[in-house]
C-alpha positions as CSV (number, residue, x, y, z in Angstrom):
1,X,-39.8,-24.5,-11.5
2,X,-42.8,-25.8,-12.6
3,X,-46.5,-23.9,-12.8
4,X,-49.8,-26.1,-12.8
5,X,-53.2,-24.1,-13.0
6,X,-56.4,-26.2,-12.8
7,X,-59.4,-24.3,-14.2
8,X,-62.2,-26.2,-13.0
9,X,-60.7,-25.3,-9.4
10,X,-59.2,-21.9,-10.5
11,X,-55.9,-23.5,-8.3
12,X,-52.7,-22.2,-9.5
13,X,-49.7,-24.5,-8.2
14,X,-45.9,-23.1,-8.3
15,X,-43.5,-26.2,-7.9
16,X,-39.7,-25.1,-7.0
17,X,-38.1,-28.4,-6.8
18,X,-38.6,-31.9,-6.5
19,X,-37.7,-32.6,-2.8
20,X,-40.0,-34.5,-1.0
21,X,-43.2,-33.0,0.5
22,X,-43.1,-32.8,4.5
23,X,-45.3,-30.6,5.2
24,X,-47.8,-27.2,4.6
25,X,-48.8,-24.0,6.4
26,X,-51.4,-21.7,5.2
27,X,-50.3,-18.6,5.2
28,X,-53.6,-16.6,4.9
29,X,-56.9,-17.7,3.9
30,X,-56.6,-19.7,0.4
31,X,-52.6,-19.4,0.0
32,X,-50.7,-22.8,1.3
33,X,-46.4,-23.0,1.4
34,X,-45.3,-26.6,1.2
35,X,-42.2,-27.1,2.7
36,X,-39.9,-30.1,2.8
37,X,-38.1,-31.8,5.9
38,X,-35.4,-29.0,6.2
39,X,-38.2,-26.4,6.3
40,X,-37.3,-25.3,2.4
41,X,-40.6,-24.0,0.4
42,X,-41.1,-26.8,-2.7
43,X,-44.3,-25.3,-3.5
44,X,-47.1,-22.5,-3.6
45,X,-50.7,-23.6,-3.5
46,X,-53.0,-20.4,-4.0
47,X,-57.1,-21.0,-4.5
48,X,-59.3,-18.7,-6.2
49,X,-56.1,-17.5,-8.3
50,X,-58.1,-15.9,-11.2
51,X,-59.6,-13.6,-8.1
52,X,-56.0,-12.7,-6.2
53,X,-53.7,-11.8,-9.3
54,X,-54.1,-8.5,-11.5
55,X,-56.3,-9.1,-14.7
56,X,-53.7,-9.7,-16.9
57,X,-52.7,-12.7,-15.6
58,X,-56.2,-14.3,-15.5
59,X,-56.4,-13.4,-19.2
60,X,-53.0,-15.3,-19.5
61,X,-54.8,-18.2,-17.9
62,X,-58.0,-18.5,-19.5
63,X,-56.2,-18.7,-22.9
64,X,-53.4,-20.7,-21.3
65,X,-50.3,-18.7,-21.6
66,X,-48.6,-20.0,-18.7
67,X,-45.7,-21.4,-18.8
68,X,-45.8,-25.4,-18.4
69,X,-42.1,-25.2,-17.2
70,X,-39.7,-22.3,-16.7
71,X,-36.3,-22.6,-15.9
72,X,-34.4,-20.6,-13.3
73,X,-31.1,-18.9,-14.6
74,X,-29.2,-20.3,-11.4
75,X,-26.5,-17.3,-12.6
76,X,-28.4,-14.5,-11.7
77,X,-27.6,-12.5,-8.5
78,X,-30.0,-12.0,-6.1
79,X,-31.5,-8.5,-5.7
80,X,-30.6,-5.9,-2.4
């Protein structure tokens, strides 16, 4: 998994995986899903980030914090 902010743009992109991109589907207004051929999610676009997350986070991002890469433990289980 991969996270990308832009400042100047205040765009904060999440990239699961490296499939190829088929298509997207805005969701709501400023938040885009990018989905690959079999309908998968390979990415989050969200706009105006800084304005949509709690506070904490946008301090995170104006010092740049964020994680470049992260990787998934794939041996966690998956919550009920």
């Amino acid at each position: 998994m991969r996270f990308h902010y832009d400042k100047t743009q205040d765009v904060l992109y999440i990239k699961f995986n490296e499939n190829p991109y088929y298509e997207s589907q805005e969701l709501q207004e400023g938040i885009i899903f990018d989905y690959d051929k079999n309908k998968k999610i390979i990415g989050i676009e969200i706009f105006d980030v800084s304005q949509k997350f709690p506070i904490e986070f946008k301090k995170s991002i104006l010092k740049q914090k964020l994680p470049l890469f992260l990787t998934i433990n794939p041996g966690l289980k998956k919550r009920k």
